[in-house]
OpenMM code with the backbone's topology and positions (N, CA, C; nanometers):
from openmm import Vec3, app, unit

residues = "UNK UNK UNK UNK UNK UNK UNK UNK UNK UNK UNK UNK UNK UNK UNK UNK UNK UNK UNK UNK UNK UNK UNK UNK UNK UNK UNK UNK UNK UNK UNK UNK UNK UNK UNK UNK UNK UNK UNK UNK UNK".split()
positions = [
    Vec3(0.0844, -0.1176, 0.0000),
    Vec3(0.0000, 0.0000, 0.0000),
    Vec3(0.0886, 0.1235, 0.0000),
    Vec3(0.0602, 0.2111, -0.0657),
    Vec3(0.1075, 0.3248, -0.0890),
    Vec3(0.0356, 0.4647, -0.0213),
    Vec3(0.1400, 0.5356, 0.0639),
    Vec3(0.0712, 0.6116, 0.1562),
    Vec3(0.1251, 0.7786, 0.0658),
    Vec3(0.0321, 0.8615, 0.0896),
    Vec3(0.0618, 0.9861, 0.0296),
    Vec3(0.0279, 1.1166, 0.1115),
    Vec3(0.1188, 1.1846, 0.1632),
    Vec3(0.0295, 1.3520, 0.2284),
    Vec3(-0.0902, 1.3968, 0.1472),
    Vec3(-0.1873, 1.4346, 0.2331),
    Vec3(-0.2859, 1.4653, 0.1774),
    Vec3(-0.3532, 1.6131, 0.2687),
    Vec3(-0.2819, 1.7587, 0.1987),
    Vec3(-0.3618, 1.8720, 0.2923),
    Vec3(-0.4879, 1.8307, 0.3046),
    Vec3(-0.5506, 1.9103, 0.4613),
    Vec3(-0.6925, 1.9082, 0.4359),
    Vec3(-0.7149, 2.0688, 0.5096),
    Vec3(-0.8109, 2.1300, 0.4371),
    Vec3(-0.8194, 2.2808, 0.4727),
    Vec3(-0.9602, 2.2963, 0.4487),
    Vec3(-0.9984, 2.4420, 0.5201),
    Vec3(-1.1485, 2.4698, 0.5130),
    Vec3(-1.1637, 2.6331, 0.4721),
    Vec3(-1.2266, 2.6154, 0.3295),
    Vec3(-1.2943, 2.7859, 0.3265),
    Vec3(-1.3695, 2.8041, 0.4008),
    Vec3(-1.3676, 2.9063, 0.4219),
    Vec3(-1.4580, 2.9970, 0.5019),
    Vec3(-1.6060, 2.9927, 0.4991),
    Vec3(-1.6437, 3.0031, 0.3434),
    Vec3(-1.7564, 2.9704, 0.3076),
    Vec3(-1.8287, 2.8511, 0.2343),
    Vec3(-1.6989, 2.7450, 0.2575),
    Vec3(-1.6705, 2.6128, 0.1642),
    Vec3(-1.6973, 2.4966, 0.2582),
    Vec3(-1.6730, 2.3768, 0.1609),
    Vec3(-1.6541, 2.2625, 0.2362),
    Vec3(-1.4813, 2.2709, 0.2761),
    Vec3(-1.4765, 2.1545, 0.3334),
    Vec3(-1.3409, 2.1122, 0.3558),
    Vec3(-1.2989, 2.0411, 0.1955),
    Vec3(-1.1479, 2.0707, 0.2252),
    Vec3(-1.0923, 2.0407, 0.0837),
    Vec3(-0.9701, 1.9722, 0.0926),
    Vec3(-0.9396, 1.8640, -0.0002),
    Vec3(-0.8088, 1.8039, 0.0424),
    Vec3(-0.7200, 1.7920, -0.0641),
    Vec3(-0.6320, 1.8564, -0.1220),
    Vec3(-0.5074, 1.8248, -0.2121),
    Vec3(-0.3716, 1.7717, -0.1848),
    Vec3(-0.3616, 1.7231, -0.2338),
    Vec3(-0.2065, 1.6222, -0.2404),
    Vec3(-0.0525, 1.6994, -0.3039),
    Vec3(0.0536, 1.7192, -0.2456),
    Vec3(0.1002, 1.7658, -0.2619),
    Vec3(0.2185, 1.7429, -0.4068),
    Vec3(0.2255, 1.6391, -0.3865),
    Vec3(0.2757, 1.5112, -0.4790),
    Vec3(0.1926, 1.5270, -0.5919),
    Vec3(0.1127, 1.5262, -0.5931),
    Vec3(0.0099, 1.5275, -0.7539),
    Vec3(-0.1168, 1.6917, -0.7661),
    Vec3(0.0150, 1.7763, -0.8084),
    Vec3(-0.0470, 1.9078, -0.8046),
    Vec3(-0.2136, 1.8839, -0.9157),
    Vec3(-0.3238, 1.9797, -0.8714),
    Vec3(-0.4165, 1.9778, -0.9300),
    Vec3(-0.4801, 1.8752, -0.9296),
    Vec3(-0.4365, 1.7487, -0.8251),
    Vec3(-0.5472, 1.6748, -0.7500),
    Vec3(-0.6101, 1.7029, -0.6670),
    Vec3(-0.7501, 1.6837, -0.6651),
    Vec3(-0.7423, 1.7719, -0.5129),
    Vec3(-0.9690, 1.6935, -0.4893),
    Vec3(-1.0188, 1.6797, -0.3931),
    Vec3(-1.1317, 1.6610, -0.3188),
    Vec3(-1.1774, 1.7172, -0.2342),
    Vec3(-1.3035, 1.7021, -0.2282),
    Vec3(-1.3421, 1.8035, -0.0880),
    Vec3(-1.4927, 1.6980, -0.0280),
    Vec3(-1.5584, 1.7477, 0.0588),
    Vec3(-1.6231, 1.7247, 0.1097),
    Vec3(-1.7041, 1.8098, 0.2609),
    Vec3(-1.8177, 1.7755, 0.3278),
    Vec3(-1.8984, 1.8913, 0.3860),
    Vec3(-1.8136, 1.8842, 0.4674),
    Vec3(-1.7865, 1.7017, 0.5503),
    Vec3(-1.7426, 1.6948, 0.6873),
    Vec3(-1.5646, 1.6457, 0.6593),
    Vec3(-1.5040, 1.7323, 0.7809),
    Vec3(-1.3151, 1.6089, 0.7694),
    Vec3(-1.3183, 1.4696, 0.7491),
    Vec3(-1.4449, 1.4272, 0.8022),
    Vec3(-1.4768, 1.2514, 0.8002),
    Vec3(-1.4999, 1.2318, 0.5851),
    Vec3(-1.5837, 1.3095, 0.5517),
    Vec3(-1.6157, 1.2885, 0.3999),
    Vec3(-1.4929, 1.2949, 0.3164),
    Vec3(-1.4358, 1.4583, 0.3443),
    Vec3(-1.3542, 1.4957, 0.3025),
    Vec3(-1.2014, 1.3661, 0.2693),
    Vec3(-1.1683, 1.3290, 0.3988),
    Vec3(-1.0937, 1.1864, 0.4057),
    Vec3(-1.1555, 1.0852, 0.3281),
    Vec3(-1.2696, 1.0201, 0.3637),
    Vec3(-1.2878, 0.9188, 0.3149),
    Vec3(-1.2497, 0.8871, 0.1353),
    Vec3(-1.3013, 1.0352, 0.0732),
    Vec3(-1.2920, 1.0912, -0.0305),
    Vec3(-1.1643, 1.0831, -0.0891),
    Vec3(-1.0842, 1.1212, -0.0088),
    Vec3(-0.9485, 1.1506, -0.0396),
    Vec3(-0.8599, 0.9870, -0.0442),
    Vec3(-0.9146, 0.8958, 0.0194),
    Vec3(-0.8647, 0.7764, 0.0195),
    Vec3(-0.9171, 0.6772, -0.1015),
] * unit.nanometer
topology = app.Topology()
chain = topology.addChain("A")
for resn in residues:
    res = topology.addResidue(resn, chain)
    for name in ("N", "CA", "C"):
        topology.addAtom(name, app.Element.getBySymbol(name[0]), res)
């Protein structure tokens, strides 16, 4: 299994959002940190 950093950040007026640093212009989001992750995995 291959593990990767994955930011997770929140607009202000947004969901939470998660991009990878390693693979610019990847990126997910979701309402909750729980979605947002799951998403991101």
């Amino acid at each position: 299994m291959h593990q990767y950093v994955g930011l997770i950040h929140k607009e202000r007026t947004g969901d939470y959002g998660v991009s990878f640093p390693d693979f610019p212009g990847v990126v997910t989001a979701g309402e909750t940190v729980a979605e947002a992750r799951d998403l991101a995995e």
